[in-house]
N, C-alpha and C positions, 0 to 999 in steps of 0.2 A: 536722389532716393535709390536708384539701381544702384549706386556704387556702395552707400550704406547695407542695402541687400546681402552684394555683393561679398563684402565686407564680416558680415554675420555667417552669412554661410562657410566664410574658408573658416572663420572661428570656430564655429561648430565642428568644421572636421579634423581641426586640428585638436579638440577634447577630444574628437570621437579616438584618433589614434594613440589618445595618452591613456585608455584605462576601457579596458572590454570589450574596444574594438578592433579590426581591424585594420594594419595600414593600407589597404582594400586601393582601387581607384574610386570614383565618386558614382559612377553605377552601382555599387554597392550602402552606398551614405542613401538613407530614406529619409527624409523631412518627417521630424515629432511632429505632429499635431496635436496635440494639450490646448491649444486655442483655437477658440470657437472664431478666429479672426482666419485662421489659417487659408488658405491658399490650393489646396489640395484636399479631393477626394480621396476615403480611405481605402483601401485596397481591398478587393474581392475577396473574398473569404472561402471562394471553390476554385477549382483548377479551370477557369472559363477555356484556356487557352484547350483543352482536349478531355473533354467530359468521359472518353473512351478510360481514361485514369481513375473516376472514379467507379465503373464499371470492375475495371482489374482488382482494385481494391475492396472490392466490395465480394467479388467470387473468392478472393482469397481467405477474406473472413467467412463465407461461409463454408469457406473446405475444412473449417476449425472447429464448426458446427456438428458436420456427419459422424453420424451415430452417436449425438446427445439421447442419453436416456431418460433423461428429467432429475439427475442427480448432480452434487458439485463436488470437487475435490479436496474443499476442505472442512475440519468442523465448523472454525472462521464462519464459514457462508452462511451456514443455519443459524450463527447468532442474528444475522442480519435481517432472516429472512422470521425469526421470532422476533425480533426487533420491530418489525415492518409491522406488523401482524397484531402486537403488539398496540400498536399506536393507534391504527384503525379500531380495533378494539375497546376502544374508550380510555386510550392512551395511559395507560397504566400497566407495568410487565408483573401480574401475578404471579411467576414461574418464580419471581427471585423479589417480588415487593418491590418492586425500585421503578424508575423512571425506564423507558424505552430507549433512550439516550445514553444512559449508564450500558457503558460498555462495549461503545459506538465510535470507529473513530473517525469517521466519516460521517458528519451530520447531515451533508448534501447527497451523498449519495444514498443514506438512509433514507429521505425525503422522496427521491427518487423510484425509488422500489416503489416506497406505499403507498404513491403518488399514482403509480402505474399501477398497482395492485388492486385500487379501486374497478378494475376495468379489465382484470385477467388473473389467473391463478400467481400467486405470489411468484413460485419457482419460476415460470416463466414471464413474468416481469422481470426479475434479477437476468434472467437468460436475455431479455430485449433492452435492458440497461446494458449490459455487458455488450452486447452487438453496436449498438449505437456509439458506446465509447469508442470502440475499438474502430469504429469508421470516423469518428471524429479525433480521430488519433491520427490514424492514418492519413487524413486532409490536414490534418496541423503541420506532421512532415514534411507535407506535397511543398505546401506554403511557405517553410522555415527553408527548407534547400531551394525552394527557386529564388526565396529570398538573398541564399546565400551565394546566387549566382548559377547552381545546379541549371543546366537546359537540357533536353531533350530526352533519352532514352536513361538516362542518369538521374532523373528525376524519379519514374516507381522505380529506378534498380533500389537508390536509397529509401523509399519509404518502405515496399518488400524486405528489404534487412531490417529495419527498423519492428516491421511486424514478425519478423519469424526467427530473431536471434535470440541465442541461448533458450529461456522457460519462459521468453514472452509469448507463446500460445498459449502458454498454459494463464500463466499472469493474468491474459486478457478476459478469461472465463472462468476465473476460480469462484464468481460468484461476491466477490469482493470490490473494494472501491479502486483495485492495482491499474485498472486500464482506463478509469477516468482520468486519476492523478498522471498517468504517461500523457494523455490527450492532452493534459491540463499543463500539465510540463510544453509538450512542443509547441502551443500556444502562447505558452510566457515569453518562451524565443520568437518565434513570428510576429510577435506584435510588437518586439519590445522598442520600436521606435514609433508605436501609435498611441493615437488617442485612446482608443478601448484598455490599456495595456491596464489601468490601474482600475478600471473596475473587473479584470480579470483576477489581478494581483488580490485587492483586498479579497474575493470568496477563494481563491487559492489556497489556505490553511486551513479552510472547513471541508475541503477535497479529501485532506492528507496535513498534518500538523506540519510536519516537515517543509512543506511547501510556501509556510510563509517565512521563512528563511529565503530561501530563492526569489518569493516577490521583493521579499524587503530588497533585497540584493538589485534586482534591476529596476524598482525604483528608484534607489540612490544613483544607480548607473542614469537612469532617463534626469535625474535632478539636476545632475555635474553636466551633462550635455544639452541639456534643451532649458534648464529652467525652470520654473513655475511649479515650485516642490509643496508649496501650502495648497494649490490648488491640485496638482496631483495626491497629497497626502489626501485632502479632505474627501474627494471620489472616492480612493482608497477604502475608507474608515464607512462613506457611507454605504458600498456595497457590502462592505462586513458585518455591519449593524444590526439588518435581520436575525442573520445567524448567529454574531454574538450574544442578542437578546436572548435567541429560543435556547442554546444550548446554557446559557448562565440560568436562565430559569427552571430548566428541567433538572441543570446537575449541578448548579453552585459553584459552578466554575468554566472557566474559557475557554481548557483545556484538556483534552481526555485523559482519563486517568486511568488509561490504557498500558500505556509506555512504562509508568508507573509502578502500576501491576506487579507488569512483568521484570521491571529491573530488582524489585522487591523481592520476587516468589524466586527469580534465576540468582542473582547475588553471584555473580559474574565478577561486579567493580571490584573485590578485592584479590583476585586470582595472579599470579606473576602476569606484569606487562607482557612480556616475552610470549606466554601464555595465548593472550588476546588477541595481540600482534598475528601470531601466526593463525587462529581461529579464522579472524579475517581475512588474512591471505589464502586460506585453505578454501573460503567458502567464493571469493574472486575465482579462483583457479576453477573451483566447480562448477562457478556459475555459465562458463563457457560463454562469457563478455568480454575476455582479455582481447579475443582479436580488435573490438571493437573499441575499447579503451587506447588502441595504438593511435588512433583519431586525435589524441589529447597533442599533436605534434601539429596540429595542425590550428589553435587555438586562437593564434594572432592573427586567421585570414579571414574570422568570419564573427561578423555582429556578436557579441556578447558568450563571445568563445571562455575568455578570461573568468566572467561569471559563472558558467557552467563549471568549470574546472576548483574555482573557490568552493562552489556549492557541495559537489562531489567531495571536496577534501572533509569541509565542513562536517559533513553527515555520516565519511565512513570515521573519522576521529571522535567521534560522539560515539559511535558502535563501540570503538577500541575503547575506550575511559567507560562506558556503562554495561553494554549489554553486548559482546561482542558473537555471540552465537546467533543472533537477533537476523544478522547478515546473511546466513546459509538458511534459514526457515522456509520451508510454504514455497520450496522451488526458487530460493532469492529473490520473491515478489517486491521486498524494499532495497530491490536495484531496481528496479521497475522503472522510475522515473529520471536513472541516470542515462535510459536507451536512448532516448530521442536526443539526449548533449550529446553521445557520442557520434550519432549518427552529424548533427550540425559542424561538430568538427571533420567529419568525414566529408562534407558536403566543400570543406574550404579547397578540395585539392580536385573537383569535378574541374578546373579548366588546365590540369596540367596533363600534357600526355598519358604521363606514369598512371595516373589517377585513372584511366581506361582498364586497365590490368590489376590494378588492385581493388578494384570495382566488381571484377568478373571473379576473381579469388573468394574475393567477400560474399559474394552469391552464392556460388557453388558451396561456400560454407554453412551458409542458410537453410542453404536449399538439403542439403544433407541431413539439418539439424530439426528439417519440419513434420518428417514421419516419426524419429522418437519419441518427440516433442508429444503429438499430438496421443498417439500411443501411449505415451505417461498420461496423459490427462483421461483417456477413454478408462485405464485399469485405475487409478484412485477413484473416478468418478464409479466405478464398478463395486471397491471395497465399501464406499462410503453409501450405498445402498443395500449393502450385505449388513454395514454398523448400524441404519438403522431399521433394519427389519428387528435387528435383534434386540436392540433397545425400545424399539415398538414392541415387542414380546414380552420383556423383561420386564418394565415398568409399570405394563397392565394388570398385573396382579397383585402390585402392593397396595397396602391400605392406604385409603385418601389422608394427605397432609403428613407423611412420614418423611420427614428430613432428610434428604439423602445428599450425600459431599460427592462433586464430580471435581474434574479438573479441562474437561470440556463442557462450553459452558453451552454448543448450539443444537447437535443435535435431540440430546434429552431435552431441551425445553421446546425444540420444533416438533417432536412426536406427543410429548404429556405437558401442555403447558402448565395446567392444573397443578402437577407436582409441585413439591417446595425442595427447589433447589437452592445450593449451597455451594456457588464457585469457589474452592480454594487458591486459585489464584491471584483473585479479586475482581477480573475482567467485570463482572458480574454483580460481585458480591464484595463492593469495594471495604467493605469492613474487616475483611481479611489480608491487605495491604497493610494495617498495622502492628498484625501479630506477625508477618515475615517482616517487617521493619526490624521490630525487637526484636525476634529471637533468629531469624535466618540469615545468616552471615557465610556461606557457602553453598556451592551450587551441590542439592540433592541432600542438604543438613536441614531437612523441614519439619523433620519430625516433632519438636519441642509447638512449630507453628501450628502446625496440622492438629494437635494432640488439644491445645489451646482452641481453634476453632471449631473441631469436632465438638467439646464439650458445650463450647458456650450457645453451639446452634442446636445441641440436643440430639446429631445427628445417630441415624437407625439403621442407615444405609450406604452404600457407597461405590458409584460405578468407579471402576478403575481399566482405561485402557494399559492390558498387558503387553505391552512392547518396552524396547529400553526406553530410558529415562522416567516413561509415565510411570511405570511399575513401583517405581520407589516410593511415590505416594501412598500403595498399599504397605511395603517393607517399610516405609517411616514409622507408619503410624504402629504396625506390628512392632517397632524397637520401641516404643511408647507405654507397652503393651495394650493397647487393643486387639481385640480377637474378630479375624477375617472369616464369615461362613459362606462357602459357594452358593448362590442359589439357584435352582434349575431353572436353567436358558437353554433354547436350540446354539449351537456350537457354532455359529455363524460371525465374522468380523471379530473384531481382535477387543470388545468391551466384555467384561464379565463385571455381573452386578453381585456383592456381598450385602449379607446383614453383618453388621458389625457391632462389636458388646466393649462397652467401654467399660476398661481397667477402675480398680475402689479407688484408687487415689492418685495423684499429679506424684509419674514415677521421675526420676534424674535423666533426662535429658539421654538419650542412647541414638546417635549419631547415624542412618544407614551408609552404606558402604560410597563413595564417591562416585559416582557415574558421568561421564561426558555427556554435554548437550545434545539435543536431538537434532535431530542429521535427512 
């Protein structure tokens, strides 16, 4: 029987070395456990070895905290947090008629707010979801680079880059689902040769859609290596099942129709390749992730390196073919969960010398980038309490149930739920996804769209934030002719709210001028 043991185990590692893993020595090979026959206890799931770790990591999250005002930095967050709100409410979103779900793309972490929200002001539940993530992020790295062999002082150097490179402070507090999905990322690595892996995996896609790409991905890696794929599938399917049920039944479908939306309303897909290509390159370069993208060199030393490295190609060529501006948004929040793979690749070169010095590089690079960083997020979180004082001003004097077309779709419904709003986008107001089907074939050509849905929802009104790109939504609909009237607002934050008079008749199509994505 030991020899048969025996026997199995060199087989296992000899898969492990043909596909995601490393050719490692066998301190680095974990024994799957998928069977309840196994042999082995699972692994800790806190740093037992120096609890002082999770201490350091836990002041660092809160230095990301000082001088929170009770505001977040982006509109995003107020969908979530009228979302939330929302549901407790008697689960119905009066603001837009539609489901709480609608427009969600995170159905876990929505759950999560309103879950918390029972038991504190919404804004600061999203603030103690966001903290919590961001510490169960930070333990998921501890775990993924000791796994990868990382020991000692190289252990928080890597998790510290993991939390403060590039606009991951920002990411982790935008108020959004960005720093679960990262937790939920360096998790999928650390467990991927356990039992728990696939009841991770199956809720992974209701985290972040994208992310069950990555589960499928190291299911099929744990299938080729360990085996037992009908019984790993079915855990899988059954941890997703809740979630699949509540979101098929609130919105008719599996999938958010978020992505959607917005590949719709941008119309990106048809721009010169060359075009997108570089869009994406530009928004890499800005994201100031390139150092840590050089980690991709290190991919064959560490458990499910290869994986990481697929997933990442996978997700930024989906960018390039659909939505390629998609990449630079919201501070790069959808690199968000490529952090924690770079860091595992980084973690593969913690036993070489060199690896000391490029360790310390890598810090000092962090560490440079954490007062910006956090500085960026203290002044949006400042504009974005400036936009909605003044949207709290502005909407309080129009007449109840007057149709108004935004193209953000959270703070007006988080200050007037009451209002009937009208997302042109569709985040919201997914009915508006078919007239930029038909008629929007270029990024900032909406006019024919906008002119079509202005009509059909009777709309009276219409906030329009004045900055580039969103501005065009008021210039569209103007080459439509429609007529923009200012209406008096205190001068505060960059929204100004119009009455607007729709033209006698369906004019020829008048194109506005081409604008680049916003930035």
């Amino acid at each position: 029987m030991g020899a048969i043991h025996h026997a199995g185990r060199r087989l296992a590692a000899e898969r492990q070395r043909s596909w995601c893993c490393p050719p490692a020595d066998d301190r680095n090979v974990m024994p799957f456990r998928l069977s309840p026959a196994a042999d082995h206890d699972s692994p800790p799931l806190l740093p037992s070895q120096n609890p002082w770790r999770i201490v350091l990591y836990a002041l660092c999250i809160g230095a990301f905290l000082t001088g929170w005002k009770g505001a977040f930095p982006l509109d995003d967050s107020y969908i979530v947090l009228h979302s939330a709100r929302s549901l407790l409410a008697g689960n119905h979103d009066t603001a837009y008629d539609t489901s709480p779900l609608t427009g969600a793309t995170s159905s876990i972490h929505l759950a999560l707010v309103a879950a918390l929200g029972t038991i504190m002001p919404l804004p600061l539940a999203s603030l103690a979801i966001a903290a919590v993530s961001a510490l169960v992020y930070a333990l998921g790295l501890d775990q993924m680079v000791r796994e990868a062999g990382a020991q000692g002082w190289k252990v928080p150097a890597l998790v510290l880059l993991g939390l403060t490179a590039g606009g991951t402070p920002i990411n982790l507090f935008n108020g959004l689902e960005t720093g679960l999905a990262m937790a939920t990322t360096a998790w999928l690595f650390a467990l991927c040769d356990d039992r728990r892996l696939p009841v991770l995996a199956g809720m992974a896609p209701f985290v972040r859609p994208e992310l069950g790409l990555l589960s499928a991905i190291l299911l099929l890696r744990a299938a080729w290596l360990h085996g037992a794929p009908i019984r790993t599938a079915t855990i899988s399917l059954l941890a997703a099942l809740p979630w699949m049920t509540w979101v098929w039944i609130e919105t008719g479908s599996l999938v958010p129709t978020t992505a959607a939306a917005k590949i719709a309303f941008y119309a990106e897909f048809g721009e010169p390749l060359e075009e997108r290509i570089g869009a994406v390159l530009k928004a890499l370069l800005k994201s100031g992730l390139l150092p840590l993208y050089a980690g991709i060199a290190g991919i064959s030393r560490v458990r499910g390196g290869w994986c990481g490295a697929l997933f990442i190609g996978a997700i930024l060529t989906i960018a390039t073919v659909t939505l390629p501006s998609s990449v630079s948004w919201n501070y790069q929040r959808y690199l968000g969960p490529t952090v924690p793979i770079t860091v595992l690749w980084l973690s593969g070169f913690s036993g070489l010398r060199t690896g000391t010095l490029a360790y310390a590089l890598l810090g000092l690079y962090a560490a440079f980038n954490i007062g910006p960083a956090v500085k960026t997020l203290r002044s949006a979180e400042a504009n974005n309490l400036a936009n909605i004082a003044t949207l709290d001003a502005a909407l309080r004097n129009l007449p109840p149930g007057s149709p108004i077309l935004i193209h953000d779709a959270g703070i007006a419904s988080w200050t007037h739920p009451e209002a009937r709003l009208i997302d042109v986008v569709g985040l919201k107001t997914p009915s508006s996804i078919d007239f930029h089907r038909k008629f929007t074939h270029h990024p900032c050509e909406i006019g024919p769209a906008l002119d079509r849905i202005a009509r059909s929802s009777h709309a009276r009104f219409a906030v329009v934030s004045e900055v580039e790109f969103w501005s065009c939504t008021r210039t569209a609909l103007e080459g439509q002719g429609w007529r923009f009237v200012p209406m008096p607002q205190p001068m505060r934050g960059y929204y100004r709210l119009y009455r607007i008079e729709q033209p006698p008749a369906l004019t020829p199509p008048v194109y506005s001028h081409p604008m680049p994505p916003p930035r």
